[in-house]
C-alpha positions in Angstrom: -9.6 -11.7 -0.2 -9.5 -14.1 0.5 -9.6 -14.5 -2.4 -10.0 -14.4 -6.6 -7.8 -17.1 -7.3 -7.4 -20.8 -7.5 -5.1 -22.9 -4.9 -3.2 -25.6 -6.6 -0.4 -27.8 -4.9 -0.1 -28.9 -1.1 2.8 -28.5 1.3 3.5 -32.1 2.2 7.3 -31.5 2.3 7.6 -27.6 3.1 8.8 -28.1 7.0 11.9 -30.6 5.6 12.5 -28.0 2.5 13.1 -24.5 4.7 14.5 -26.1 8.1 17.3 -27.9 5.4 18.7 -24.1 5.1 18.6 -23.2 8.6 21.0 -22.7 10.9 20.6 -22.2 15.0 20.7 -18.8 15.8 22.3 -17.0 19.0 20.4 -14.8 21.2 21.9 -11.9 19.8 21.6 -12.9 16.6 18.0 -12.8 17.6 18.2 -9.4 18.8 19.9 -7.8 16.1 17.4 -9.4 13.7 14.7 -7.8 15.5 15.8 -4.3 15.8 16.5 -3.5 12.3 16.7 0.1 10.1 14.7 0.5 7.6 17.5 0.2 5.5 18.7 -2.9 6.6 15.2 -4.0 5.9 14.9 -6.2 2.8 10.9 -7.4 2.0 10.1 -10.3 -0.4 6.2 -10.0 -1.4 5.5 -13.6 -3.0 2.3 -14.6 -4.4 1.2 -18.2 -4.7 1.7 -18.0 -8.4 1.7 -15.4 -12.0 -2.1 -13.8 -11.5 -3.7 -10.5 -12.9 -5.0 -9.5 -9.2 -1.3 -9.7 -8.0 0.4 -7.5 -10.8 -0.4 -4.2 -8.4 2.1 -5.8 -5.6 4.9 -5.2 -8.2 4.3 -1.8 -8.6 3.5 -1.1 -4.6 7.1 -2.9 -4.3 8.6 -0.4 -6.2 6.4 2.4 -4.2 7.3 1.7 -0.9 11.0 0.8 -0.9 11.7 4.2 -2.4 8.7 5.9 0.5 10.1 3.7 3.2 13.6 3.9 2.3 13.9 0.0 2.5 17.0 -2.2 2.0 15.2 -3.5 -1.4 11.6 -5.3 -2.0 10.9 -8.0 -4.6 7.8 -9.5 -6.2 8.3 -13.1 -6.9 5.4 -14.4 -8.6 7.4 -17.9 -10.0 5.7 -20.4 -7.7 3.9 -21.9 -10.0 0.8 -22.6 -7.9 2.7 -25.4 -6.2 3.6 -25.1 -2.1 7.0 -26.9 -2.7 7.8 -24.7 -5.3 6.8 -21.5 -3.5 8.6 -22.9 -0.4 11.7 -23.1 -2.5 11.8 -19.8 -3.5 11.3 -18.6 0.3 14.3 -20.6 1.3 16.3 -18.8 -1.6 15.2 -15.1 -1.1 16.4 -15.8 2.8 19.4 -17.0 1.6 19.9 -13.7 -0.7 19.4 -11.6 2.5 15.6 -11.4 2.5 14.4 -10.8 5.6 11.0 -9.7 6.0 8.1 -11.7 4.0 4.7 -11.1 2.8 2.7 -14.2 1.3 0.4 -15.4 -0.2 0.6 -19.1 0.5 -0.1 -21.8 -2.0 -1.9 -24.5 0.4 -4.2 -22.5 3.5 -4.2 -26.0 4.5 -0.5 -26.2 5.2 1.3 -22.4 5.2 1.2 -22.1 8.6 4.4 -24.6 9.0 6.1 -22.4 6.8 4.7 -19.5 8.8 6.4 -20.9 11.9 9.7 -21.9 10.5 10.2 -18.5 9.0 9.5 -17.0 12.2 11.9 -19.4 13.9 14.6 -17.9 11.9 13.3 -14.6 13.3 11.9 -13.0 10.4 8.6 -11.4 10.6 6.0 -12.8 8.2 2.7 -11.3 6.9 -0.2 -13.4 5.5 -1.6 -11.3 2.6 -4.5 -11.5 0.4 -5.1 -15.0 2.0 -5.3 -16.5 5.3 -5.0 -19.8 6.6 -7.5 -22.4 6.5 -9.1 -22.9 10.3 -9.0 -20.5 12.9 -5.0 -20.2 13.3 -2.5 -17.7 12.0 0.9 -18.5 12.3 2.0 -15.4 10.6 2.9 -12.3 12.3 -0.8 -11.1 10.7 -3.1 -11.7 7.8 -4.2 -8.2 5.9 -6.7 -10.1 3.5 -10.2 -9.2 1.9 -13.4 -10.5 4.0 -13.8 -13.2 1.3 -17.6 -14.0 2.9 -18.4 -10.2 2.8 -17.2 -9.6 -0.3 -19.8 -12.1 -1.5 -22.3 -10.8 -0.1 -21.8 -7.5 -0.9 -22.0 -8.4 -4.7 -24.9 -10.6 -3.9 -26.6 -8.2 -2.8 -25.6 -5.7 -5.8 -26.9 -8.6 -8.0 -29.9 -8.8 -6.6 -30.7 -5.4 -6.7 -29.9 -5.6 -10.2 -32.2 -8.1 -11.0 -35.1 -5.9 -9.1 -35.4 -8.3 -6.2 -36.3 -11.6 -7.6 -35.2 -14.2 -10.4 -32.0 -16.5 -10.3 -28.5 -16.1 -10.0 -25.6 -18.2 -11.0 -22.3 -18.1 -8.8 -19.0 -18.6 -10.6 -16.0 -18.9 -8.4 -12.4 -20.7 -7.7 -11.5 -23.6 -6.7 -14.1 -26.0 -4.6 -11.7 -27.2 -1.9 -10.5 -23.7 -0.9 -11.7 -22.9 2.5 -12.0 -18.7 0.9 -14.9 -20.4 -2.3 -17.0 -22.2 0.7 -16.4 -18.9 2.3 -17.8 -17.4 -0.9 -20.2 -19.6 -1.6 -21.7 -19.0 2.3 -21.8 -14.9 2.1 -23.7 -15.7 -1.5 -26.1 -17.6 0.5 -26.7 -15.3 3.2 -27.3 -12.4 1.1 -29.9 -14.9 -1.0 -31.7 -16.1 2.5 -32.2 -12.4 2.9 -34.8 -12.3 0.0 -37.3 -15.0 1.8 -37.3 -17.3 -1.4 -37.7 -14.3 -4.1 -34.0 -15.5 -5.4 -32.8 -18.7 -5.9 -29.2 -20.1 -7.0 -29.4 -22.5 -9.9 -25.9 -23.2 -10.0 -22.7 -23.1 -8.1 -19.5 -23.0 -11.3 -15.9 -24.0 -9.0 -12.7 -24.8 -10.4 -12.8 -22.1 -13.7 -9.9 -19.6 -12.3 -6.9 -21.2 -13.2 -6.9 -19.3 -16.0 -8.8 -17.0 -18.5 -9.2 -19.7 -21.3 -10.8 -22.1 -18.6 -13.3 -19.6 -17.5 -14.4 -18.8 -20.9 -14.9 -22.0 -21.9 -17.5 -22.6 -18.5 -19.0 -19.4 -19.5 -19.7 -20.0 -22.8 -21.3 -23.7 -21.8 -23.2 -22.0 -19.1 -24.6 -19.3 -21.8 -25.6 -22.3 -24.2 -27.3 -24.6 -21.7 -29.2 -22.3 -19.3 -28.8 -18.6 -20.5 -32.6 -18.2 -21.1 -33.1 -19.0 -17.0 -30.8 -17.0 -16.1 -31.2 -13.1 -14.4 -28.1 -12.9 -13.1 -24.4 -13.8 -12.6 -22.4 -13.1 -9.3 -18.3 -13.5 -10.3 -16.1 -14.1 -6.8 -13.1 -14.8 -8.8 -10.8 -12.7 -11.1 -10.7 -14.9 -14.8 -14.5 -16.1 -13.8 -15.5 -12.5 -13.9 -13.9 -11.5 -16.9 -15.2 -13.9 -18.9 -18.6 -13.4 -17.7 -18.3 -10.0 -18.8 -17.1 -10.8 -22.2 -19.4 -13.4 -22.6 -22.7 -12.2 -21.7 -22.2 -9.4 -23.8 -21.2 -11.3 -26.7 -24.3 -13.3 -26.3 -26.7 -10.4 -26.0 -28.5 -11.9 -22.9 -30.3 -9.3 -20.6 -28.0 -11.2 -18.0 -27.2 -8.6 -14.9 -23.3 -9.7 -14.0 -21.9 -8.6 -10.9 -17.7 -9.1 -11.1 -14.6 -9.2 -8.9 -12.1 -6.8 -8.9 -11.3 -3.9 -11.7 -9.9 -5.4 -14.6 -10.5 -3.0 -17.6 -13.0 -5.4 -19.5 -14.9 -5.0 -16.4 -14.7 -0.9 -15.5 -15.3 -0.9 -19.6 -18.3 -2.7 -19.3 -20.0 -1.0 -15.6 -19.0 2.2 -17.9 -21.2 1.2 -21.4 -23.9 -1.1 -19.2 -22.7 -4.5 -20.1 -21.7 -5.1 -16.8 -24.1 -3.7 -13.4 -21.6 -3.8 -11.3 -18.1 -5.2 -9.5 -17.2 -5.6 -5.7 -13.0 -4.2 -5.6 -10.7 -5.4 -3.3 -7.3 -3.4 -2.2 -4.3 -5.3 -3.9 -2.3 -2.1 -3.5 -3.1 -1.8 0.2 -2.3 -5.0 1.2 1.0 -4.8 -0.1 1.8 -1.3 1.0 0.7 -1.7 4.5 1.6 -5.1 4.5 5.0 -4.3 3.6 4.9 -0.9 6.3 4.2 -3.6 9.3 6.7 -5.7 8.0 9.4 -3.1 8.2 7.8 -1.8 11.7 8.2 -5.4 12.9 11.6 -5.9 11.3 12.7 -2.8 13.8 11.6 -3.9 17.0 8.0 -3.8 17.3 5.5 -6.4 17.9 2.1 -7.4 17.3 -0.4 -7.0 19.9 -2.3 -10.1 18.6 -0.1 -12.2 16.9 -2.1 -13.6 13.9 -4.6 -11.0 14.3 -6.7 -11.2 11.3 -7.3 -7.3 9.3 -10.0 -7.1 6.4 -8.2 -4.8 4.0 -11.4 -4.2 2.7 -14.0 -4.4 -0.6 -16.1 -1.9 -2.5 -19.2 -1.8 -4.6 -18.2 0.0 -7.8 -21.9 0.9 -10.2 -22.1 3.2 -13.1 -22.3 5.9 -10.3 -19.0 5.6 -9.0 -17.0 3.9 -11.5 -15.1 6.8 -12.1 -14.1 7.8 -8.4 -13.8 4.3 -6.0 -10.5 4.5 -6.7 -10.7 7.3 -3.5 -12.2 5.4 -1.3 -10.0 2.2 -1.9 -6.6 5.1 -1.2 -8.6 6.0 1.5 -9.2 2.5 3.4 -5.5 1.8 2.4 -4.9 5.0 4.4 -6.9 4.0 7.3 -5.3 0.6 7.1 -1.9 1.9 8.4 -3.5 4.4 11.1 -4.7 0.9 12.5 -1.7 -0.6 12.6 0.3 2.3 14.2 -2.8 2.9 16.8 -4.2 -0.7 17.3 -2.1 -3.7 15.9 1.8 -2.5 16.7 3.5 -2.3 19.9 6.6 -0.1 19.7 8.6 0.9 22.0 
């Protein structure tokens, strides 16, 4: 993704907060860690924090431990959008036998140390939905959306929707996250493209913490510049939701591209309120996510440790609103091909 949400918190403390659980292991405690049944396998998926875009990891949890015949898998959602918080609830699930992790860090500014230190206890750790901030992963992987693509994918939709020229407005998540500059830069690149026929009046950051706060920048937008505006590109969840509501509360001839496939948006692609919405994989990122995870947790490895994966976005118009779905199963598909043919190394 990365990503449709907002990154609160930092990670000042996370190193002293796991390593004060930790124990030195032996060499065959090592081993024995590392060549685990599927059984014996026991995955914690653990968003930064309660969201809408991470509700459909609760239900892949429940999918693949019974399709993978896993130990157990749990969705831990209580972080709270705070890195200490979310550290302390790693260092508990490991304590409660957890032993394979997918997340979603808080901070991409600081998740690599907790990367590292869970991998020091030998547990293999997936970076999903979000990577870190720079060029280093210190997870096992990162299966994330192209956050810059993604942009520029609905960019381009917008623009198209707008017939080519007029202005746009960008709505996104939270300024200082290295996936909104990401955003904001495939937003650009798409408007470069028109040679000055499109311009961006306005960049909104900061309005996905929740829905309330979105709807409250949407509804100021609306009042002060609706009349200039052709079009709205969304790259966060709430952001897009209340654009949706809002322009068609307002009765603006406002084009609004979304994010992701909340039902307020497919409702309004389906009755024309809405032109269009760029999907991400949620489901696939925590099914395949989880199927490396349990590959690593048996003995294979990764043939570029912190390789970064796009799990992949899709345009959804009144044209296919009623059949992505088969192309997203069908990437998610793909997805684990890769993994057996490209990214694992099992012996």
């Amino acid at each position: 993704m990365k990503r449709p949400l907002t990154r609160l918190g930092t990670a000042a403390t996370a190193l002293l907060l796991l390593v004060a659980g930790c124990t030195k292991k032996s060499d065959n405690d090592e081993a024995a860690a590392n060549t685990r049944g599927p059984g014996q396998v026991k995955i914690a998926l653990i968003p930064g924090g309660a969201h809408p875009y991470f509700q459909p990891w609760k239900t892949a949890a429940a999918t693949v431990k019974t399709e993978f015949k896993l130990g157990d898998v749990t969705f831990n959602e209580t972080s709270a959008w705070d890195q200490t918080k979310q550290n302390d609830v790693i260092k508990s699930l490991a304590a409660q036998g957890y032993n394979a992790f997918g997340i979603f860090g808080v901070s991409p500014e600081n998740i690599n140390s907790t990367f590292e230190d869970l991998k020091r206890q030998g547990f293999p750790v997936g970076s999903l939905a979000s990577c870190p901030a720079g060029d280093v992963d210190k997870a096992d992987f990162c299966l994330s959306t192209d956050v810059g693509e993604a942009a520029y994918k609905a960019t381009k939709a917008a623009i198209d929707a707008i017939g080519g020229s007029g202005t746009l407005v960008h709505l996104t998540g939270n300024k200082v996250d290295s996936n909104t500059q990401r955003r904001i830069a495939g937003v650009q690149k798409a408007v470069d493209e028109t040679g000055g026929k499109v311009k961006v009046i306005q960049t909104v950051t900061d309005i996905d913490t929740d829905l309330q706060s979105a709807q409250k920048a949407v509804a100021d937008l609306l009042a002060a510049k609706g009349k200039q505006i052709n079009g709205i590109v969304t790259t966060a969840y709430n952001p897009a939701v209340a654009a949706a509501e809002g322009v068609k509360q307002a009765k603006l001839p406002i084009k609004v591209i979304a994010i992701d496939d909340d039902k307020t948006i497919l409702e309004g692609i389906k009755d024309g309120a809405v032109a269009g919405t760029v999907t991400q994989n949620p489901v696939g990122q925590a099914t395949v996510g989880s199927y490396a995870l349990m590959k690593l947790a048996g003995g294979c490895t990764i043939s570029q440790p912190g390789v970064v994966i796009d799990s992949g976005s899709f345009v959804v118009t009144k044209a296919n609103v009623e059949t992505y779905d088969t192309e997203r199963q069908a990437k998610t598909d793909d997805l684990r091909k890769a993994f057996d043919s490209q990214y694992l190394v099992c012996k």
